[in-house]
C-alpha positions as CSV (number, residue, x, y, z in Angstrom):
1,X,-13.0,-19.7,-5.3
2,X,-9.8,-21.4,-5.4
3,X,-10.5,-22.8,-8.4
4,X,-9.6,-20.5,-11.6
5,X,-12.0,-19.2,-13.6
6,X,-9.8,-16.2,-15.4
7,X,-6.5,-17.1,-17.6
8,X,-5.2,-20.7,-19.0
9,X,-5.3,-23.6,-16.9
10,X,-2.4,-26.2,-18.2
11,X,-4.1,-29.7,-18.8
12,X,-2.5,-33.2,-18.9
13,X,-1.9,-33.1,-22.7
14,X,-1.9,-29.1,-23.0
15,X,-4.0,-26.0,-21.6
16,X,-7.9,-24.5,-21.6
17,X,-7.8,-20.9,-22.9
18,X,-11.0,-19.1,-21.5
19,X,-12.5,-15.2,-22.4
20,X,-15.3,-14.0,-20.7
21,X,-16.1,-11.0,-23.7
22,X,-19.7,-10.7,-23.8
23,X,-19.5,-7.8,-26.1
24,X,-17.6,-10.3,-29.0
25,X,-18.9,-11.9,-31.7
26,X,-15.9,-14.4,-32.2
27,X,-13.0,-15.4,-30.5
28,X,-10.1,-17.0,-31.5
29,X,-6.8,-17.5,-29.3
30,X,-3.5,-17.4,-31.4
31,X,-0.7,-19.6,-30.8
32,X,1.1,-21.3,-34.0
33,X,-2.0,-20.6,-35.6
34,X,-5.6,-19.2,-34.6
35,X,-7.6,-21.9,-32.7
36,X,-11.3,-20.7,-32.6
37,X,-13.1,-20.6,-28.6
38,X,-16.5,-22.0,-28.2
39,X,-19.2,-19.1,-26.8
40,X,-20.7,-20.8,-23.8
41,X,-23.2,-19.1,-21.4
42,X,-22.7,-15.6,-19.9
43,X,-20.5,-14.5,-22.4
44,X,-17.8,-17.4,-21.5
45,X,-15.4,-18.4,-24.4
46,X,-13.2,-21.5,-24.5
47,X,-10.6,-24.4,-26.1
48,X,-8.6,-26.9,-25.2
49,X,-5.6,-26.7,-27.0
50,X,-3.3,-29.7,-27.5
51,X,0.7,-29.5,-27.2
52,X,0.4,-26.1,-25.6
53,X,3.2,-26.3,-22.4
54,X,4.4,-23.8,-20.0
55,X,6.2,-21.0,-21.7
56,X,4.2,-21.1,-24.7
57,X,3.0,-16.9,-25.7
58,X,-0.7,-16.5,-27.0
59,X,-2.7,-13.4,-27.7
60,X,-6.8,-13.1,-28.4
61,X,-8.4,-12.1,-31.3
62,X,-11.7,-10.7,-31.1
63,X,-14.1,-10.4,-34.0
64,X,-11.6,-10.8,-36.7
65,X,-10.6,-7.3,-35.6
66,X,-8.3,-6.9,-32.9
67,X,-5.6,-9.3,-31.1
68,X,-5.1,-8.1,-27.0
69,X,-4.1,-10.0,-24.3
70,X,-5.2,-11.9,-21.7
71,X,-6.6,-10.0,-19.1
72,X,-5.8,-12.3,-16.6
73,X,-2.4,-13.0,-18.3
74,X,0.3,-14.6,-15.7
75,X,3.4,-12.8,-17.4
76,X,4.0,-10.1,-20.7
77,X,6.9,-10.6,-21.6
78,X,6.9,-8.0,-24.1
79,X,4.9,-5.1,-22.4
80,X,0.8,-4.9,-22.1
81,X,-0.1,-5.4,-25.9
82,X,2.4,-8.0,-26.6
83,X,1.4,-11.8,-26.4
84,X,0.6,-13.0,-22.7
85,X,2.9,-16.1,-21.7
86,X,1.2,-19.3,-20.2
87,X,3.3,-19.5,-16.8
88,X,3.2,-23.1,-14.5
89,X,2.9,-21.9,-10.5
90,X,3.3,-25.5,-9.6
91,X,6.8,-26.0,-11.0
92,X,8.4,-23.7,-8.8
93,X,10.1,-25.1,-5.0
94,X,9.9,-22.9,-2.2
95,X,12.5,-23.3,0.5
96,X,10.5,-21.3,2.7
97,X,7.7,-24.4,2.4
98,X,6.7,-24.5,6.7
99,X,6.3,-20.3,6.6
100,X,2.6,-19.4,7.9
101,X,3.1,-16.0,8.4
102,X,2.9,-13.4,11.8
103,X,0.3,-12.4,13.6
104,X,-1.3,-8.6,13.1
105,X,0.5,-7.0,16.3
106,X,3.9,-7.9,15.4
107,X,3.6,-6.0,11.9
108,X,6.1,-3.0,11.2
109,X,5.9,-2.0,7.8
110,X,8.4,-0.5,5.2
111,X,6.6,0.6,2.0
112,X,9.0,0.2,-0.9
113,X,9.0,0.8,-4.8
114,X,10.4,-1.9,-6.5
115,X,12.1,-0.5,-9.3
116,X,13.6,2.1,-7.0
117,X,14.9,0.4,-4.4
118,X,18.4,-0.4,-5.5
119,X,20.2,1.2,-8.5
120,X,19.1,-2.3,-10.5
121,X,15.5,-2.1,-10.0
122,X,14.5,-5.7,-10.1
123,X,13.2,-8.3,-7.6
124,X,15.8,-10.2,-7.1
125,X,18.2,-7.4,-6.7
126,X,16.0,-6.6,-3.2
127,X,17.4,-9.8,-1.7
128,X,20.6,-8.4,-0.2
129,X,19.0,-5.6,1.7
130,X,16.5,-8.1,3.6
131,X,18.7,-8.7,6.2
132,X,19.0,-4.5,6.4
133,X,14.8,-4.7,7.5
134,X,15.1,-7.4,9.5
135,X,17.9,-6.0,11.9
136,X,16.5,-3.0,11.7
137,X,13.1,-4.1,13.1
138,X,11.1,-4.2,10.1
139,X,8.6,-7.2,9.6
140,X,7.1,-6.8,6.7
141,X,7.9,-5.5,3.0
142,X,5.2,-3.9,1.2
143,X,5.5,-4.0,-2.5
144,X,3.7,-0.8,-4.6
145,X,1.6,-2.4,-7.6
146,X,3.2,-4.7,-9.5
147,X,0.3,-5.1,-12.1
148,X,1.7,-4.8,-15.6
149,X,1.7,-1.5,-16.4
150,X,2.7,0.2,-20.2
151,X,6.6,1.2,-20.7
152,X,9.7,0.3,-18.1
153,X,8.7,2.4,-15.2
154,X,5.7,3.5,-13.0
155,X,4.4,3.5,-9.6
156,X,2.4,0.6,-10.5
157,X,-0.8,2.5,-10.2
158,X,-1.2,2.9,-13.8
159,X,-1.6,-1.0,-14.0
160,X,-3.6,-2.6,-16.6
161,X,-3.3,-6.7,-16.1
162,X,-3.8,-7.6,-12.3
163,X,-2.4,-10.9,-12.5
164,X,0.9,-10.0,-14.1
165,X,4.0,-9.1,-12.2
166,X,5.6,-6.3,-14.7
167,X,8.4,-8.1,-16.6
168,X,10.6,-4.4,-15.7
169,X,11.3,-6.0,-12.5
170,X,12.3,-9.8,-13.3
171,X,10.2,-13.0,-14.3
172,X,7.4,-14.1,-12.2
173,X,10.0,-16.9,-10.4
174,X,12.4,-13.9,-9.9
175,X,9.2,-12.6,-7.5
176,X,8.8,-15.6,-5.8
177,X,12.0,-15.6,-5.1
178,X,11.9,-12.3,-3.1
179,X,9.0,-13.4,-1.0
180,X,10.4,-16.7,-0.2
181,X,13.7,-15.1,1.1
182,X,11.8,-12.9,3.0
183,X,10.0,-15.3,4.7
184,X,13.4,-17.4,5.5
185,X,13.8,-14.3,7.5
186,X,10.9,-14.4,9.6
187,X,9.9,-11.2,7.5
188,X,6.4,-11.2,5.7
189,X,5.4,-9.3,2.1
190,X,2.4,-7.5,1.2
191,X,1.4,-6.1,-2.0
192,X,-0.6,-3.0,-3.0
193,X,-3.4,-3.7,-5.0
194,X,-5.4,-1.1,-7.4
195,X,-9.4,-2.1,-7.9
196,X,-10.8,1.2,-8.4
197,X,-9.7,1.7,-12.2
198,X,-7.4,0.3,-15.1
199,X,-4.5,2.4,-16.3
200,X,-4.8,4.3,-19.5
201,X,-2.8,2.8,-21.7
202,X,-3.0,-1.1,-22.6
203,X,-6.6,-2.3,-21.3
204,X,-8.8,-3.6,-24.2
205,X,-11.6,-4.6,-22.3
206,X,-14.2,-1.9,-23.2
207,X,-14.1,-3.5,-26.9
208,X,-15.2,-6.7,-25.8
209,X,-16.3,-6.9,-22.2
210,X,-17.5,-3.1,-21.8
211,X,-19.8,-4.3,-18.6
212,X,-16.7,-3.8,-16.8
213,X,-17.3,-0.2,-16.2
214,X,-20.0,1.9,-15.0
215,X,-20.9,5.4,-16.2
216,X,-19.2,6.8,-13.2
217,X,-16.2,8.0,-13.5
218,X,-13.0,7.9,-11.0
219,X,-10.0,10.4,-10.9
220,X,-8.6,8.0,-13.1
221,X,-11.0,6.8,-15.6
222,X,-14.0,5.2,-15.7
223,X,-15.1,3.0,-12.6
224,X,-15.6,-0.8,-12.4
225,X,-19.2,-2.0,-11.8
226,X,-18.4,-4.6,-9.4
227,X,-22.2,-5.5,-9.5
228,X,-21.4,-7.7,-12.5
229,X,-20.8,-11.4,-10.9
230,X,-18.2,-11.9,-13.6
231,X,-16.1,-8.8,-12.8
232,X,-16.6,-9.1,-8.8
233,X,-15.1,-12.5,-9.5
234,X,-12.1,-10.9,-11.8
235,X,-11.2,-9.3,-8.7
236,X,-11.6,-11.4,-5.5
237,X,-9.9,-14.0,-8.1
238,X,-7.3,-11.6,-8.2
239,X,-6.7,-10.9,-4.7
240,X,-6.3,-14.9,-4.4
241,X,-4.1,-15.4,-7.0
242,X,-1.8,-13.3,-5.2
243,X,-1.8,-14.5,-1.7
244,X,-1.9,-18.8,-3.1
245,X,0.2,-18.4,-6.2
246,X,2.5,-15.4,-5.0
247,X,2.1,-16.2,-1.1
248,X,2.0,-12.9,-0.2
249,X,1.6,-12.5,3.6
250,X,-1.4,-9.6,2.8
251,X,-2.8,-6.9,0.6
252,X,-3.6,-3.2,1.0
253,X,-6.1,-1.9,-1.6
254,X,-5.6,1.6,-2.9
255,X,-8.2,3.7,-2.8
256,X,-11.3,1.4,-2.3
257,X,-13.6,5.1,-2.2
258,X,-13.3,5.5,-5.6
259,X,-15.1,2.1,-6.1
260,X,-18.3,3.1,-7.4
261,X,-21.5,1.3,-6.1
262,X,-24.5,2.7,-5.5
263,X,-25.0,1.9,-1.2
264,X,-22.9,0.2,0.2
265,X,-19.3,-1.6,-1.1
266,X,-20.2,-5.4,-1.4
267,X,-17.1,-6.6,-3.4
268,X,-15.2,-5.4,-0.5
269,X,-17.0,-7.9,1.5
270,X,-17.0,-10.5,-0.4
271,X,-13.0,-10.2,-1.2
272,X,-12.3,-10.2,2.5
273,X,-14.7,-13.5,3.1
274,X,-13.1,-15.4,0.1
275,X,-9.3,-14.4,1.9
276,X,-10.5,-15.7,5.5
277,X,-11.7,-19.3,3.2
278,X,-7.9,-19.3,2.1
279,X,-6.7,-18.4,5.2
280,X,-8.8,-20.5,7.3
281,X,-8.3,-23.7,4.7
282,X,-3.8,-23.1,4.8
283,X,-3.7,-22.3,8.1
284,X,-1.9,-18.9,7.5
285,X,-2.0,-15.3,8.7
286,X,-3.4,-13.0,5.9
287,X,-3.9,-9.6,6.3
288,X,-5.9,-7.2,4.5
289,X,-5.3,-3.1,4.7
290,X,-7.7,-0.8,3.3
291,X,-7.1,2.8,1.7
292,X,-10.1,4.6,2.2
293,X,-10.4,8.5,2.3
294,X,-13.7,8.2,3.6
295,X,-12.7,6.6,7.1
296,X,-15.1,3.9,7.2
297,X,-14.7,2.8,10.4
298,X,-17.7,-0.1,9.9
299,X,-15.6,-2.0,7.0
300,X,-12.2,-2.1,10.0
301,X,-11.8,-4.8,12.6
302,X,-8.5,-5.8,13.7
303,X,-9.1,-8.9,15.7
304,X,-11.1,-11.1,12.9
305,X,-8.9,-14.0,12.4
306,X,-9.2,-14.8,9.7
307,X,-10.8,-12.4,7.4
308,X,-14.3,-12.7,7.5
309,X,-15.8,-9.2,5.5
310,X,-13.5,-6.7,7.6
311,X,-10.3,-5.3,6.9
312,X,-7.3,-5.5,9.8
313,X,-6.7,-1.8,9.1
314,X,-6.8,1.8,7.4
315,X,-3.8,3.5,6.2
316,X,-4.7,6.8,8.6
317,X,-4.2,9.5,6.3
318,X,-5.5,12.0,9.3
319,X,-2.3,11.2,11.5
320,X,-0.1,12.0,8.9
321,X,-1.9,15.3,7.7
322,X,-1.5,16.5,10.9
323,X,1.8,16.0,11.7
324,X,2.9,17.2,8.1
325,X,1.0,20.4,9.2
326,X,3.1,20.7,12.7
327,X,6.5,19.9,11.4
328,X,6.4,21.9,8.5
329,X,3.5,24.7,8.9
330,X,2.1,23.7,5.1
331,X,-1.5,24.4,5.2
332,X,-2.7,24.1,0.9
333,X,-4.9,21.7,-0.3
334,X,-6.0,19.0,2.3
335,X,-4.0,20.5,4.7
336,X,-6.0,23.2,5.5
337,X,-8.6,20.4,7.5
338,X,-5.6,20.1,10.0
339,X,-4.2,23.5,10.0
340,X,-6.7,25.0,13.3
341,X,-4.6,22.8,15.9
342,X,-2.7,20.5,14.6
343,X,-1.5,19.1,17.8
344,X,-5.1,18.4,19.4
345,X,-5.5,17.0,16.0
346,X,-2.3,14.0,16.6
347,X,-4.2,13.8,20.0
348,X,-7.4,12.8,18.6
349,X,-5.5,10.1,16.2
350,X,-4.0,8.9,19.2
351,X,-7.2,9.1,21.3
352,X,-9.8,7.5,18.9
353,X,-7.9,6.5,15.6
354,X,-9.1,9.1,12.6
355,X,-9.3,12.9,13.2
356,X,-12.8,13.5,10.9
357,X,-15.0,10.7,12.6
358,X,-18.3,12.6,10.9
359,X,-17.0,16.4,11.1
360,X,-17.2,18.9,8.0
361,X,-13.8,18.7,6.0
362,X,-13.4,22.4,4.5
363,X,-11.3,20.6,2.2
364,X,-14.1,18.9,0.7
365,X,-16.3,22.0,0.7
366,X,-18.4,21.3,4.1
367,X,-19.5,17.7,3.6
368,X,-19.3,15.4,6.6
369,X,-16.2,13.1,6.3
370,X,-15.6,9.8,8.0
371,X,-17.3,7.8,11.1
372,X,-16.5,7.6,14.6
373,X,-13.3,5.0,15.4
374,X,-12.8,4.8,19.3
375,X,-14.0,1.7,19.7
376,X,-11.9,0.1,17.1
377,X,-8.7,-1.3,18.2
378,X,-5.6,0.9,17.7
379,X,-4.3,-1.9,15.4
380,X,-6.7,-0.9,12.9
381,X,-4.8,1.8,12.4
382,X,-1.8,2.1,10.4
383,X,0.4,5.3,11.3
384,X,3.1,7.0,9.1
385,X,4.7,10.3,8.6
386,X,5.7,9.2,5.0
387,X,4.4,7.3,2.3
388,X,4.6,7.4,-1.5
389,X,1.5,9.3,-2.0
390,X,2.7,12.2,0.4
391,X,6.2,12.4,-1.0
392,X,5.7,11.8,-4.4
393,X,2.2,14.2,-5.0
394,X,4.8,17.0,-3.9
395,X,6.2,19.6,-6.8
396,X,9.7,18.1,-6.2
397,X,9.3,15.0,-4.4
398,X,10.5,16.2,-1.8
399,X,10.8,14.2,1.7
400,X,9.8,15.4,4.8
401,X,13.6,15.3,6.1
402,X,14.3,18.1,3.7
403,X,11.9,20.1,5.0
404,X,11.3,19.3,9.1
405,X,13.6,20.3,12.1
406,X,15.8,17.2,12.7
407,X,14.8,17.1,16.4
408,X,11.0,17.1,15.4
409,X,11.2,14.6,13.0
410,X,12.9,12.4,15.7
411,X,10.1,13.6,18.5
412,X,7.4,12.3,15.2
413,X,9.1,8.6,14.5
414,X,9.8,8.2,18.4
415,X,5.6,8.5,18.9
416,X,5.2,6.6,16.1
417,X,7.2,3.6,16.2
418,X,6.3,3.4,19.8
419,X,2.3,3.9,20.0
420,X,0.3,0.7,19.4
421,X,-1.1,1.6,16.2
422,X,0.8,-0.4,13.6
423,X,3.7,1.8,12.2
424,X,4.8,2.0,8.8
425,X,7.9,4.0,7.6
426,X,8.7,4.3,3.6
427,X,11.8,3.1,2.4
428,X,15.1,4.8,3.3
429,X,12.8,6.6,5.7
430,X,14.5,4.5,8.6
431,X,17.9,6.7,8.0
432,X,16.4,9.6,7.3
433,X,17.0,9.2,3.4
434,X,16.7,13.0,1.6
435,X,16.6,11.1,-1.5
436,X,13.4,12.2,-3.5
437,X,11.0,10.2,-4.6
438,X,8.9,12.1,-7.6
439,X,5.9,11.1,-9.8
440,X,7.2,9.3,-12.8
441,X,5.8,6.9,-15.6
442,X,6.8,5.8,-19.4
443,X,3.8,7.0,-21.7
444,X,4.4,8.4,-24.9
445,X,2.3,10.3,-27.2
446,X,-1.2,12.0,-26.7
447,X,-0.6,10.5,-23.3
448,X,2.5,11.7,-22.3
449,X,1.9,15.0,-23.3
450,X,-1.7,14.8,-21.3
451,X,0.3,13.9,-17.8
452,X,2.9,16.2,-18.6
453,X,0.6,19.1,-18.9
454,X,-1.5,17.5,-16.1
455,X,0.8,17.8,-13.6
456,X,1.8,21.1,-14.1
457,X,-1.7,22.4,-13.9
458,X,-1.6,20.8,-10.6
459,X,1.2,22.2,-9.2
460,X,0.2,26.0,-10.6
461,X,-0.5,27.3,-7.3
462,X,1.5,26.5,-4.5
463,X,3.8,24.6,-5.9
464,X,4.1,27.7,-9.0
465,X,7.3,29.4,-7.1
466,X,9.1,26.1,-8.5
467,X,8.6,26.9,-12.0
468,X,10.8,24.5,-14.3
469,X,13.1,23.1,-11.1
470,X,9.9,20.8,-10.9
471,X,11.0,17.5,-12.6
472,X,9.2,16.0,-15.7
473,X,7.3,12.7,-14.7
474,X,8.6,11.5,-18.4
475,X,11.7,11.8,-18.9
476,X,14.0,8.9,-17.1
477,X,16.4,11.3,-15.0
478,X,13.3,11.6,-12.6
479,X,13.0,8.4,-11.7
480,X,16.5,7.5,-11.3
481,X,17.0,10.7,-9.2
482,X,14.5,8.4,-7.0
483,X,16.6,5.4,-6.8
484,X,17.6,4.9,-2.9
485,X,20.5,6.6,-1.1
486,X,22.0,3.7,0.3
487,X,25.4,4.6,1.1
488,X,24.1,7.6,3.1
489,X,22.6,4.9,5.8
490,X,26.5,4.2,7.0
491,X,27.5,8.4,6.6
492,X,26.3,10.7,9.8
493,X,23.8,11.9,10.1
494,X,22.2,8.6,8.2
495,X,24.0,6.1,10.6
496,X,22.5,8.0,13.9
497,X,19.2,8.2,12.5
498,X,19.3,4.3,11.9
499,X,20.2,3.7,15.2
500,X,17.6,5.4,16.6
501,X,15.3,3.4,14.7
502,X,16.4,0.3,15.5
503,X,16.6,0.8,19.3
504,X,12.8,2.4,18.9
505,X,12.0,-1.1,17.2
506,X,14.1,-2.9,19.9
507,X,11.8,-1.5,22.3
508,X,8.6,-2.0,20.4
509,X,9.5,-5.6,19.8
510,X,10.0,-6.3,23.3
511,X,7.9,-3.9,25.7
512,X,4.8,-3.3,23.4
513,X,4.0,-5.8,21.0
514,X,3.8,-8.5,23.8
515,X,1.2,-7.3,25.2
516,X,-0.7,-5.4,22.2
517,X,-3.6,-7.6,21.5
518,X,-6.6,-6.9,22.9
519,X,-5.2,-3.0,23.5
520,X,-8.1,-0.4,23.7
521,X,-7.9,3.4,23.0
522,X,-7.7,5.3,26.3
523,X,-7.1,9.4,27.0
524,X,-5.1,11.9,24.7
525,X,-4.8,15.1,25.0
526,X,-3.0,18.4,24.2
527,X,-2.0,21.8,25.6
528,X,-1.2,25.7,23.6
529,X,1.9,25.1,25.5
530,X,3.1,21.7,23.0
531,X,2.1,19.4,26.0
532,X,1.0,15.7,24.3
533,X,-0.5,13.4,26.5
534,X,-2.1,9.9,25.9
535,X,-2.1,6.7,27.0
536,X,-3.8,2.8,26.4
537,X,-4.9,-0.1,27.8
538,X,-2.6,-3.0,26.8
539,X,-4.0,-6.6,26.5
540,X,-2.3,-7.9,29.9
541,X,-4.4,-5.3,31.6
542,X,-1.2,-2.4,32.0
543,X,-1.1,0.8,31.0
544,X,0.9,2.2,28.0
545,X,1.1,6.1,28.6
546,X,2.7,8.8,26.5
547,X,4.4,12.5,27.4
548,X,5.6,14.7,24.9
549,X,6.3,18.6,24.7
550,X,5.9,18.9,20.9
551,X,7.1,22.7,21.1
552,X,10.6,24.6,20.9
553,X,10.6,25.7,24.2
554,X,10.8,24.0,27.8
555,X,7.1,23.2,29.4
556,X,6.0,23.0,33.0
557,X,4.8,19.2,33.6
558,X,2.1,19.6,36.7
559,X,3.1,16.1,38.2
560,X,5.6,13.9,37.2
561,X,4.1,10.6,34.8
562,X,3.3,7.2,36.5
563,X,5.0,3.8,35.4
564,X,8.3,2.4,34.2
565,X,9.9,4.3,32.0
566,X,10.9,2.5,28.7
567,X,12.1,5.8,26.7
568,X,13.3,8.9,27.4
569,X,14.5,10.6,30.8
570,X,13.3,10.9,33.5
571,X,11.2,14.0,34.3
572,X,10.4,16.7,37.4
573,X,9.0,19.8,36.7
574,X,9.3,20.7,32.6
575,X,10.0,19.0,29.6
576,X,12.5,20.0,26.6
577,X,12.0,20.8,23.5
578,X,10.8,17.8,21.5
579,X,11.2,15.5,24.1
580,X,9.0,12.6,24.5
581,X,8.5,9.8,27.4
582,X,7.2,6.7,27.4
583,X,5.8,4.4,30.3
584,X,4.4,0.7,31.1
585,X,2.5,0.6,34.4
């Protein structure tokens, strides 16, 4: 699949415009003047043009009716209906050429918003803070969707052309650029990519290629029937582009339950098996996360290198849940699945990956959710107390730092930077950032007014005590008041915070990930009195174990832990509050 089907492919004396629009009766693509495409089979449209260079802006006209973009546009210049720009990958020189990646066990993730990062929102203004990730222990940058999306800013989920970097955030050599100064730094990139549903505003393909979508519908609009060759290949296409042209280090896949097929989720499959072809032929490491609410352990296997229809890992939404639920006490919406016990429920993730392996979620009104996950490797799991989704889906955007005891939160990172799951923190996380990071976008219109009103309907109930404090998704103040604290990383009780990080990651980097493939789930479990036990069984045949008294008061240890101690103090008779040991042995 490496070679393109979707977009304009320069030629020696110009370029080959192609359309697959089945629905259209004509088809002309517009340059200096309209040059009319040949229908071919399966609903295929094409030209060669002559002249046509690198730089050169085109739009298609369908039916004599309507001029849209190219769906598989490299670049819009001017925002989602402008005119898509023919952009030449070959032309630009990485310095970074000899850069194969890192293996699986070495990944530490920071999740970041590109338009939030730094005050001037762009790609190349990311640059300067790589050297803050890679002393602080970070390995890889994750990048929210980049997918051209309508208006100047967005989470990127709201993206309507996959194979254009948003023009909000620099050119596409401004994005190469970032990746191949992260890889001069031994750090990788991934990118977050959304293949359950277009955005709502700027996607034309229903008037020409409605065999896109299904009947179903998603929380987002209507779903993609990837049982259509032609769309499947849109997609996997898509994912390649990415990792070849881009040379992203991996993708994580939003959502991938809300891809509607009836059984079971072949595109997924067939994504992951075109990846390993790419991976396999370059040589590289290329990893693949998965989203998936519904904690399909089956579609997980951490050690296939490379890809070959399994996914390295699952964002686990179950060890966050429950250890929002014991720092904070929250217990509305999904919540209330973790609120029983939330610390045997942080055992279990530690003990067998996901909480609901096949149990009834209350949350989802009794139906079973997930399967069971002990037997996957703990690197298919990717652990976090704080992502996008779990800050920004709050009433304020409000971080867990502004609402956790400071002691707790450090208990929570020191587990989770130091278990063998793969740990992810979201940015300005590592110094305990209380900058918020709230739901914001740039529609106007029906639209806007439709989101706006949407969200407060949303946040009617337990969020309703809030009342008009909660911030408007529309106007621009709300997403600048999410633009990263940096000068509070170098200001107590930032700087502390940081540190602590970094000598967790210190540790991680030398102690654990050594020895972390191959590693196997062992025991966990927890006592009413705060008492957290678990431990593992590395790779080199040792024993990783874990002691924790997850409580405000002192508790009575029955015999003191086994091994060397690579965090913590050492302990006879009773733990501390929030105190947590860690041991090889």
């Amino acid at each position: 699949m490496n070679e393109r089907q979707f977009g304009p492919r320069l030629t020696a004396d110009g370029a080959s415009f192609r359309l697959w629009a089945p629905a259209a009766r004509r088809v002309d693509v517009l340059l200096d003047k309209p040059y009319a495409l040949r229908r071919g089979d399966d609903g295929w449209f094409s030209a060669d043009v002559a002249g046509v260079k690198a730089g050169a802006h085109y739009k298609f006209r369908i039916d004599d009716d309507i001029d849209v973009p190219d769906p598989a546009s490299a670049f819009q210049p001017e925002d989602v209906s402008g005119p898509s720009e023919v952009i030449d990958h070959a032309t630009y020189r990485w310095r970074s050429e000899n850069w194969r990646g890192r293996p699986w066990p070495e990944t530490v993730i920071l999740e970041s918003h590109v338009g939030t990062f730094k005050r001037d929102g762009t790609y190349r203004a990311m640059i300067d803070r790589l050297d803050h990730l890679k002393t602080t222990g970070i390995t890889a940058l994750e990048l929210m969707p980049l997918a051209d999306f309508a208006g100047q800013r967005n989470w990127g989920y709201d993206g309507v052309l996959w194979y254009a970097p948003d023009s909000a955030y620099g050119r596409p050599d401004d994005l190469k650029t970032l990746i191949d100064e992260a890889h001069l730094r031994g750090l990788m990139v991934f990118l977050d990519v959304v293949y359950n549903h277009f955005g709502p505003e700027g996607n034309y393909l229903g008037r020409y290629a409605p065999s896109f979508f299904t009947d179903a519908q998603t929380p987002w609009g209507s779903a993609i029937d990837y049982r259509v060759r032609q769309v499947r290949d849109f997609a996997i296409e898509n994912a390649l582009y990415w990792l070849r042209d881009y040379r992203f280090d991996g993708l994580r896949l939003d959502a991938v339950h809300a891809i509607a097929e009836p059984g079971e989720v072949p595109m997924l499959g067939d994504l992951s098996r075109a990846v390993g072809k790419l991976a396999d032929a370059t040589g590289r490491y290329i990893h693949l996360m998965l989203e998936n609410d519904d904690n399909a352990a089956h579609l997980l296997d951490a050690g296939q290198n490379p890809p070959s229809g399994k996914y390295r890992a699952q964002w686990n939404d179950d060890y966050h849940h429950a250890w929002h639920v014991l720092l904070t006490g929250e217990a509305h919406g999904y919540y209330r699945d973790y609120q029983h016990s939330p610390l045997r429920d942080i055992a279990r993730t530690l003990g067998s990956g996901f909480v609901y392996q096949g149990e009834a979620s209350a949350h989802r009104d009794g139906q079973p959710r997930g399967e069971p996950s002990g037997k996957l490797a703990p690197l298919a799991f990717v652990s976090f107390l704080q992502n996008h989704d779990q800050i920004g889906n709050r009433a304020l955007g409000d971080r867990l730092e502004a609402n956790a005891n400071p002691r707790a939160m450090e208990a929570a990172l020191t587990i989770t930077l130091l278990a063998p799951m793969v740990p992810m923190l979201f940015m300005g996380e590592e110094w305990g950032s209380k900058a918020p990071f709230p739901f914001f976008c740039d529609f106007h219109g029906d639209l806007a007014k439709a989101v706006r009103e949407g969200r407060r309907r949303e946040f009617a109930g337990a969020y309703a005590k809030y009342g008009d404090e909660i911030p408007d998704p529309l106007e621009i103040s709300t997403m600048q008041s999410a633009v990263l604290d940096w000068p509070s990383r170098e200001q107590s009780p930032g700087r502390e915070r940081l540190a602590l990080v970094q000598k967790l990651l210190s540790i991680r980097q030398r102690e654990v990930i050594p020895r972390l493939a191959g590693a196997v789930f062992g025991r966990a479990h927890a006592e009413d009195s705060g008492l957290l036990a678990a431990d593992w069984r590395l790779g080199d045949g040792s024993t990783l174990s874990l002691t924790a008294n997850l409580s405000n008061g002192d508790t009575p240890l029955a015999a003191a832990p086994k091994g060397t101690l690579i965090w913590g103090s050492e302990l006879t008779g009773s733990m501390p509050p929030w105190a947590v040991s860690w041991r090889i042995g």
